[in-house]
NUPAPA-426517 format. One record per atom (N, C-alpha, C): x, y, z; chain. Coordinates in steps of 0.001 Angstrom, whole numbers. Example, Ala and Ser with C-alpha at 12.3 -4.5 7.8 and 13.67 -1.06 7.14 Angstrom:
BEGIN
       px       py       pz  pake
    13190    -5690     7800     A
    12300    -4500     7800     A
    13200    -3300     7800     A
    12850    -2250     7080     A
    13670    -1060     7140     A
    12900       30     7870     A
***
This chain:
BEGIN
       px       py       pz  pake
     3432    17166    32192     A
     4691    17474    31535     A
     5275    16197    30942     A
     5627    16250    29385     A
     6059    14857    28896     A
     8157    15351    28978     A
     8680    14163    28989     A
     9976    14090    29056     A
    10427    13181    27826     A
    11425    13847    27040     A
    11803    12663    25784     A
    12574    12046    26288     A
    12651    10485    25640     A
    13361     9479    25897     A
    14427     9036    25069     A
    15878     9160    25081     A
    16801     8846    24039     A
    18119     8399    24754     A
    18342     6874    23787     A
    19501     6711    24238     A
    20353     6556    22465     A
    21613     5935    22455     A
    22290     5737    21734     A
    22557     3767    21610     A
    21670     3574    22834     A
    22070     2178    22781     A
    20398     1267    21752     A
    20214     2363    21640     A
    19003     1560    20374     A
    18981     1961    19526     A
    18534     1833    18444     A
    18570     3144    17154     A
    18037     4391    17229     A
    18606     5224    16252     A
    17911     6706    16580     A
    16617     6524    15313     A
    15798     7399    15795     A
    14260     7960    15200     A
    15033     7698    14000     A
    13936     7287    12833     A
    14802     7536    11361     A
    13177     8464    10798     A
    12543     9161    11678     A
    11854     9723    11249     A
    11533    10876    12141     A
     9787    11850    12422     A
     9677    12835    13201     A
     8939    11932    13907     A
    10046    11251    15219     A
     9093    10671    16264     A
    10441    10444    17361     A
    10078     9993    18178     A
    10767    10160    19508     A
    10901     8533    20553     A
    12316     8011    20371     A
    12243     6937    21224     A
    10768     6202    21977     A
    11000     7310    22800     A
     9957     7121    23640     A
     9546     8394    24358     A
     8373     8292    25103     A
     8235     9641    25339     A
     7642     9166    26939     A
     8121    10228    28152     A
     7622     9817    29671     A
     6430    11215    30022     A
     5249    10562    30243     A
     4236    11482    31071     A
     4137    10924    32548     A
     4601    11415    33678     A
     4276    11162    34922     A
     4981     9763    35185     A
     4432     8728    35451     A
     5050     7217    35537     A
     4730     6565    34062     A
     4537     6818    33256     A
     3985     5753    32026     A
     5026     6703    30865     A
     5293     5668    30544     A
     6471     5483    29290     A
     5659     4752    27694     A
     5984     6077    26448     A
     5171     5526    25691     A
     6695     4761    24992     A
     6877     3355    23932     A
     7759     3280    23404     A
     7251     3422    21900     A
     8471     3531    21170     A
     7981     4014    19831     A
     8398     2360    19293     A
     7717     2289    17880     A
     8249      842    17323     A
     9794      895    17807     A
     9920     -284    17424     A
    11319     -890    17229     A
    11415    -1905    16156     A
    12627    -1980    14932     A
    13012    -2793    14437     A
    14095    -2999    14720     A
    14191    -4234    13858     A
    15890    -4799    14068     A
    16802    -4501    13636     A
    17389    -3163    13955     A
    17985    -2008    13730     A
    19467    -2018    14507     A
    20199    -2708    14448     A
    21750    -2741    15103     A
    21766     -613    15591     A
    22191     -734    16725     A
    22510      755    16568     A
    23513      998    16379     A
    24536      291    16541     A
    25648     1069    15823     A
    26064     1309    14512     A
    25323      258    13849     A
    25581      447    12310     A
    23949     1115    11440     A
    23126     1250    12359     A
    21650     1554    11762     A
    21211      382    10583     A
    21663     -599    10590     A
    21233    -1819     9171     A
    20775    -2482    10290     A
    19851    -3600     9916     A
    19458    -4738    10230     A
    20422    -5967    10419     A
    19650    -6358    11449     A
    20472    -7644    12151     A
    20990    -8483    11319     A
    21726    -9252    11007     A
    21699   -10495     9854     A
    21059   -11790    10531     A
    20661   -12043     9823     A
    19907   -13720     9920     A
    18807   -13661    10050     A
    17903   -15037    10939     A
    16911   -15028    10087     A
    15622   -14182    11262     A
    14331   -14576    11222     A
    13777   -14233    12027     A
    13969   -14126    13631     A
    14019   -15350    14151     A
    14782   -15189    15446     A
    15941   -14019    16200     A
    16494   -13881    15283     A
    17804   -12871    15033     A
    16773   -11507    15266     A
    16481   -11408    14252     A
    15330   -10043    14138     A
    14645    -9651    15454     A
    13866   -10886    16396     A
    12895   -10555    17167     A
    13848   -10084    18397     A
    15217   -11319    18393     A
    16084   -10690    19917     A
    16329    -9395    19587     A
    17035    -9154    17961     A
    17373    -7496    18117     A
    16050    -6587    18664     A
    15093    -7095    18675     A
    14095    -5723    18567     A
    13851    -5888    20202     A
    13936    -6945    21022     A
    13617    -6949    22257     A
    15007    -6670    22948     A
    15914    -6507    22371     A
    17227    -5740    22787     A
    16897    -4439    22691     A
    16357    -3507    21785     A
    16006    -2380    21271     A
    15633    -2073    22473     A
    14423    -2598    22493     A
    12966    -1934    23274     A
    13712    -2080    24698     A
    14709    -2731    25055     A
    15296    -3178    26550     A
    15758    -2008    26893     A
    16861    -1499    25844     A
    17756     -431    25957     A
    16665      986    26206     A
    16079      555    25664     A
    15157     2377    25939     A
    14290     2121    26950     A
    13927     1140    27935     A
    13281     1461    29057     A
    13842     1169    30258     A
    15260     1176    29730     A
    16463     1360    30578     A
    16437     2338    30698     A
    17341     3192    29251     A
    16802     4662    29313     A
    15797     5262    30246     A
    14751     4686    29965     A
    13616     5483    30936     A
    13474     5702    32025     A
    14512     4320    33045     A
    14559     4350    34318     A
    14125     3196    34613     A
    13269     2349    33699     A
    12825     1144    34019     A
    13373     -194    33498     A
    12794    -1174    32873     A
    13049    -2013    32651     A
    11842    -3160    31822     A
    12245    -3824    30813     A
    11269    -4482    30025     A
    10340    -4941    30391     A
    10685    -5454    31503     A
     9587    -6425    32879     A
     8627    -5162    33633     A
     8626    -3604    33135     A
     7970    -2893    33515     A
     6810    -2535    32370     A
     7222    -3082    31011     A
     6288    -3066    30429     A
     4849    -3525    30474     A
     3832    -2577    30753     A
     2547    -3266    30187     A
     1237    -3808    29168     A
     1491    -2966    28002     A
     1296    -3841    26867     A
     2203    -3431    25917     A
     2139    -4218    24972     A
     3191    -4683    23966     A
     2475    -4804    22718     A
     2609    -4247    21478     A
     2122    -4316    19934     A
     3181    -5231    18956     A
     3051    -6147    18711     A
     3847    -6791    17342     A
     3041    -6335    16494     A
     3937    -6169    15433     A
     3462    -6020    14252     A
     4565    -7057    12950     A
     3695    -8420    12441     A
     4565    -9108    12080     A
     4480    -9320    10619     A
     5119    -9222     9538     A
     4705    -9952     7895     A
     4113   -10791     8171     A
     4185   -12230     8903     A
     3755   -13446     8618     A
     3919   -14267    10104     A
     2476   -13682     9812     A
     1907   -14323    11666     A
     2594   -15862    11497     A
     2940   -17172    10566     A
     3369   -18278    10945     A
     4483   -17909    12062     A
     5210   -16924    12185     A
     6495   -16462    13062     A
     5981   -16196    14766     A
     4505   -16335    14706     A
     3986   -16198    16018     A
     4861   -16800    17126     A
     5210   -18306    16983     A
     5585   -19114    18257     A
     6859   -18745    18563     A
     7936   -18267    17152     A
     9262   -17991    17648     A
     9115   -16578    18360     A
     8026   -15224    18084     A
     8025   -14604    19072     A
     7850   -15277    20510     A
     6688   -15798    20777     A
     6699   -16512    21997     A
     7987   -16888    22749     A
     8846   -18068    21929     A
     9667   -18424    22273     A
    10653   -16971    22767     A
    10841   -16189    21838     A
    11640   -14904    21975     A
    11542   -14329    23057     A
    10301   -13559    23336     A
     9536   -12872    24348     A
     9795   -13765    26009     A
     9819   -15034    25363     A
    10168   -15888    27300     A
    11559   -15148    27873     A
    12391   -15203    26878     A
    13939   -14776    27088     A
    14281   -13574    27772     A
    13007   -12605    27352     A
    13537   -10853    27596     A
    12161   -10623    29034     A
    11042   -11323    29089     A
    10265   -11097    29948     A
     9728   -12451    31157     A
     9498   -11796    31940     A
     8765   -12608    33323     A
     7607   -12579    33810     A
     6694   -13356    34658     A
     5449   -13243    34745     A
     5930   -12474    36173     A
     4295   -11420    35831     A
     3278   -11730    35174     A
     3524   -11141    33920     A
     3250   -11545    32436     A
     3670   -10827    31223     A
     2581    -9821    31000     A
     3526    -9113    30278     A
     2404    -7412    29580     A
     1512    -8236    29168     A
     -117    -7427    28633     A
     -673    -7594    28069     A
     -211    -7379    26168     A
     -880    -7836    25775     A
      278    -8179    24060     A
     -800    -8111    23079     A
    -1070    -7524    21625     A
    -1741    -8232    20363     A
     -611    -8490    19456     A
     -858    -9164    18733     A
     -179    -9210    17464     A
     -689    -9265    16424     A
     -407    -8317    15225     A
    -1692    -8172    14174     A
       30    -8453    12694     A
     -749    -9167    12029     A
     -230    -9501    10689     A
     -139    -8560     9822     A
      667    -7524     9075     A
      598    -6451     8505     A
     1276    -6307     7137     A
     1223    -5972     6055     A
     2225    -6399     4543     A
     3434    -5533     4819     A
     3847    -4892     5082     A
     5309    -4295     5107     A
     5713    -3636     6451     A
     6859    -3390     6636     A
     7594    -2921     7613     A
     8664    -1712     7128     A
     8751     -933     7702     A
    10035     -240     7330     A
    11338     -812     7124     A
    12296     -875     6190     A
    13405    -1597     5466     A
    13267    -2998     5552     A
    11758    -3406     4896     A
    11459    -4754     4987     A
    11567    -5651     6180     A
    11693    -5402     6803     A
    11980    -6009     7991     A
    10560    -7093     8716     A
    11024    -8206     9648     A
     9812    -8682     9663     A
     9328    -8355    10749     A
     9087    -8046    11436     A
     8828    -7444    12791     A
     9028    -6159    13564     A
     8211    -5708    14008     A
     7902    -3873    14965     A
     7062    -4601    16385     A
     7730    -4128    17291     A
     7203    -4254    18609     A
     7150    -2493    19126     A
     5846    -1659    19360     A
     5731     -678    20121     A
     5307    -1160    21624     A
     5125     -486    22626     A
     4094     -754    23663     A
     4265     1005    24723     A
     3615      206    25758     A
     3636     1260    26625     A
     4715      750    28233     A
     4655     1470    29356     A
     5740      817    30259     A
     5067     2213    31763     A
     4879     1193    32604     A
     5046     1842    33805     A
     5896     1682    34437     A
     6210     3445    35004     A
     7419     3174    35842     A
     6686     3196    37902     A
     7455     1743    38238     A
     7196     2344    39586     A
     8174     3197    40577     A
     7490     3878    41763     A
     7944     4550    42726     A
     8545     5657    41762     A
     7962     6778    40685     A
     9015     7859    40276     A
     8480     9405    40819     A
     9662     9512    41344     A
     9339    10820    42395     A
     9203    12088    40648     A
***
């Protein structure tokens, strides 16, 4: 049995897809951009700006879920311009703890509302009755 995942504290779907979605203990997350939710526009500034909003995003919905970011186990970037690799790094120290998810990051030409960065992944939850 899958359970949908929705809060108000990340952005809503701007398409036919679903926060996130829960089967049993494992939490799928859907991308995230840097999507302010209260105003649905993008963060202002520059990259850095972008990557905290999206690891704010992804925080808020596996809150939602019952869990927490540090329950995540792998993680998808999807970036314009892999040179932005290290400030994810740097980013990613801020919102996670070891041991860290497993992670790729693949270089891709566009994003939805241009944006430079999409983080999806997956998330186990422990102990869920």
């Amino acid at each position: 049995m899958k359970s949908i995942i929705s809060t108000e504290n990340a952005p809503s779907a701007i398409g036919t897809y679903s926060q996130a979605v829960k089967v049993k203990n494992t939490v799928y997350l859907s991308g995230q951009i840097p999507l302010v939710p209260a105003t649905m526009e993008v963060v202002e500034g520059g990259f850095a700006e972008q990557a905290n909003q999206v690891f704010k995003n992804l925080s808020a919905v596996c809150e939602a879920a019952g869990g927490d970011i540090n329950d995540m186990v792998k993680v998808n970037i999807f970036l314009t311009d892999l040179s932005n690799f290290a400030t994810v790094n740097d980013v990613m120290s801020q919102y996670f703890s070891e041991p860290y998810p497993a992670r790729a990051a693949i270089e891709i030409s566009k994003l939805p509302k241009d944006v430079a960065i999409e983080i999806d992944g997956v998330m186990e939850l422990p102990n869920v009755n």
